[in-house]
N, C-alpha and C positions, 0 to 999 in steps of 0.2 A: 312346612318344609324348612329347612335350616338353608342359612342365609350363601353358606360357604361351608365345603367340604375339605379337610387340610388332611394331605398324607405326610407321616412323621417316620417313614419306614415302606420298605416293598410292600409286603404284605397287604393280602384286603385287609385285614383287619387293624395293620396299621394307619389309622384313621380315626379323626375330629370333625366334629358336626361344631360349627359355630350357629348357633341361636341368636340373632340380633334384635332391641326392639325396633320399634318403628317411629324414631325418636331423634336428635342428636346426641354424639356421647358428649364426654367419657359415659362409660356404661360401667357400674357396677359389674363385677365380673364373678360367675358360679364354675367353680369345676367340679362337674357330673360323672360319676362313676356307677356303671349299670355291673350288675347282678348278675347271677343263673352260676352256682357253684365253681364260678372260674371256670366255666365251663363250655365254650364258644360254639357247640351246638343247642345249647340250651338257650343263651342268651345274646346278643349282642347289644350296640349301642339305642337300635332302636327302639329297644323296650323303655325306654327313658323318652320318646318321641312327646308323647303327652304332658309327662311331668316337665320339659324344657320347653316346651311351646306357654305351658300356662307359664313360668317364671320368664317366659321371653315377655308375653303380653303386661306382667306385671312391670316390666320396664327393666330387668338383670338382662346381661349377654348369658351366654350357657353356654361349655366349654363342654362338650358332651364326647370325652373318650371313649376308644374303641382298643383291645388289645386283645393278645394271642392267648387263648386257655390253653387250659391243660392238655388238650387235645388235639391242639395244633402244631404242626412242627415248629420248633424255635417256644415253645409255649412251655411252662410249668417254671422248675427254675433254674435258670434267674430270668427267665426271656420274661413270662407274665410280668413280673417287679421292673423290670426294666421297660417293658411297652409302657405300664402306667408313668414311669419317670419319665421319662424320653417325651411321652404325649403332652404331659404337666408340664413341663418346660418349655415344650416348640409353644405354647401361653406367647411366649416372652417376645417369640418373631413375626407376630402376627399383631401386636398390640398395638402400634402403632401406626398400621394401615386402618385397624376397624377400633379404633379409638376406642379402645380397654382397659379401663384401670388397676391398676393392678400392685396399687395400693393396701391393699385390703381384701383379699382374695377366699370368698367360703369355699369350701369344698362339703360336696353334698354326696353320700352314696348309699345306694340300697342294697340290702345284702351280704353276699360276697363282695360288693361293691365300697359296704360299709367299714368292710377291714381293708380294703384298699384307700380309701380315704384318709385314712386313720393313719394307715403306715404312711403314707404320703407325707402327712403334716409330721410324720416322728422321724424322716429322714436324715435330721439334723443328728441322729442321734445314732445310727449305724453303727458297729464296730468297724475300727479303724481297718482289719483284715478284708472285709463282707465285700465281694463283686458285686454289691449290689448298691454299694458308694458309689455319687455320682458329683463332679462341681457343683456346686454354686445350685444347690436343686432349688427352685422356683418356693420363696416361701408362703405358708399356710398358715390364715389369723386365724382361723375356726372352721371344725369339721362338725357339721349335723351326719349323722347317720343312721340312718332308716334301716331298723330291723335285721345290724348286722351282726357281722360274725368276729370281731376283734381278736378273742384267744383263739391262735389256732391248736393250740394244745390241749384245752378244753371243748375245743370242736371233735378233735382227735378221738377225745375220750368219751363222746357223746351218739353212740348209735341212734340216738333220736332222732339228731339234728336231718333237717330234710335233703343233704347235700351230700350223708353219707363220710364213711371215715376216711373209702381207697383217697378220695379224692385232694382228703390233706396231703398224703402222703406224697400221691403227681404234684402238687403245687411246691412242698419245700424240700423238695430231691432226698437223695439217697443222704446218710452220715457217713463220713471217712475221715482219714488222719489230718488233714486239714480243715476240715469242717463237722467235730464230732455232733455237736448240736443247733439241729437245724433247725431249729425254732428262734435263735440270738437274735436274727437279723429281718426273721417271717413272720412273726408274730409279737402285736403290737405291746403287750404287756411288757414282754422283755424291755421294751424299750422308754419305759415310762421313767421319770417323769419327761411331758414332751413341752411342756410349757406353753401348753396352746387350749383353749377352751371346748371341750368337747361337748354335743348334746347330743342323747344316743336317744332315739325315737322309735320305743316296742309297741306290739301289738299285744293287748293282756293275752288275747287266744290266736294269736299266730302258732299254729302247726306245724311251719316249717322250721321257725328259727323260736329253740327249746326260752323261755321268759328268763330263766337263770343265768343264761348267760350274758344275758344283759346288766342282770344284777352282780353276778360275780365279777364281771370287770371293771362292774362301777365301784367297788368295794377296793379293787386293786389301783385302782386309778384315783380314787380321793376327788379332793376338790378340785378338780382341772375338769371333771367330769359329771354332766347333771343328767338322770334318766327322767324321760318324759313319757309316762303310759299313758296308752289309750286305749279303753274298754270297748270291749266289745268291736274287737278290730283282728284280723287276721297279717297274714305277708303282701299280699297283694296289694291293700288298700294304702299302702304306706305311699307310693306315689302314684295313688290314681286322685286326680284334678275333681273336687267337689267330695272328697270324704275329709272325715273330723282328721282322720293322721294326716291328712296332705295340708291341710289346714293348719295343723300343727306345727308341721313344715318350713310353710312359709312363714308365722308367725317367728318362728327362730332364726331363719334364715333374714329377715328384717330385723331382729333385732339384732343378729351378728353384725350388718353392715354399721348399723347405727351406734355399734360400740367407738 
């Protein structure tokens, strides 16, 4: 069970799980971003229960947000980009009761969660027009992400992907005179370079999230970006606690802090 539950907004799902070890700090500090197509009947924070409890026992705090899909009212956009900024930042008022460093801050996610992580760390880099600018956003030394979805425009164009196309579309709203192209600010390519080190973690036979896109983004992102396969691995196993991907995981995830 998480150590303290933080509400950052009404909403149930406005909502953080802190993961504490069993230790004194400062703690090493992970912010967790869970999965399920942005999609808040699919997924919420607790699909991430397991993978934050094993990095809680490895001795990281886990910073396990919770935000409004697409399916939620206030949810799609800008609400989903804003729940995750809003969440990523209340970091900042909390850190100094449960002694969190935040110094050097991974951000970890799986999935859907994976292009949320991503965008998170590229906030700096928003156009200056984009509702979806926020002050001073909370910064990100390195994103691991697990088996995500980065281009949402390559998602778009991908009936394979297992999350489906309508659903890009709920997440980066309608085009209008103010905001012809909705991908500037929603999807993380656009917004490269982001000057942050990224390590994107696939599964060779993941069936939900197509292998290509892993590689296509790492092609568009260069050297800020390293892919890490792992054979004979599907979606799932990427944060489940005692497989090779989860393993993998933490193996990056230590060596982020120790940069």
């Amino acid at each position: 069970m998480p150590q303290a539950t933080i509400a950052y907004g009404p909403d149930d799902y406005q909502k953080v799980d802190l993961w504490l070890p069993d230790s004194p700090g400062p703690f090493r500090t992970v912010v967790m971003v869970h999965g399920g197509c942005w999609t808040t009947s699919i997924a919420d924070r607790h699909l991430m229960d397991w993978a934050a409890d094993d990095l809680r026992r490895a001795g990281y705090a886990v910073w396990n947000i919770d935000y409004r899909g697409v399916d939620r009212p206030g949810g799609g956009y800008p609400g989903t980009f804003l729940d995750a900024a809003a969440a990523t930042d209340a970091l900042r008022g909390e850190a100094a009761r449960h002694h969190l460093d935040l110094r050097h801050v991974v951000a970890v996610g799986h999935s859907a969660g994976g292009h949320l992580v991503l965008w998170l760390a590229a906030r700096h880099r928003l156009p200056e027009t984009s509702p979806l600018r926020t002050p001073a956003p909370l910064p990100i030394a390195h994103v691991v992400s697990l088996g995500g979805l980065p281009d949402l425009e390559a998602t778009a164009a991908s009936p394979d992907n297992g999350c489906g196309t309508d659903v890009i579309a709920r997440l980066v709203g309608d085009p209008g005179p103010a905001r012809p192209d909705v991908y500037a600010d929603t999807s993380v390519p656009r917004l490269l370079p982001i000057g942050i080190p990224q390590d994107l973690v696939n599964g060779r036979e993941d069936a939900i999230i197509p292998y290509r896109l892993a590689t296509d983004y790492i092609a568009k992102a260069g050297a800020e970006a390293t892919l890490h396969t792992v054979s004979d691995t599907g979606h799932v196993e990427l944060i489940t606690p005692g497989t090779a991907a989860w393993s993998t995981a933490k193996r990056l995830i230590a060596t982020a802090f120790a940069c």
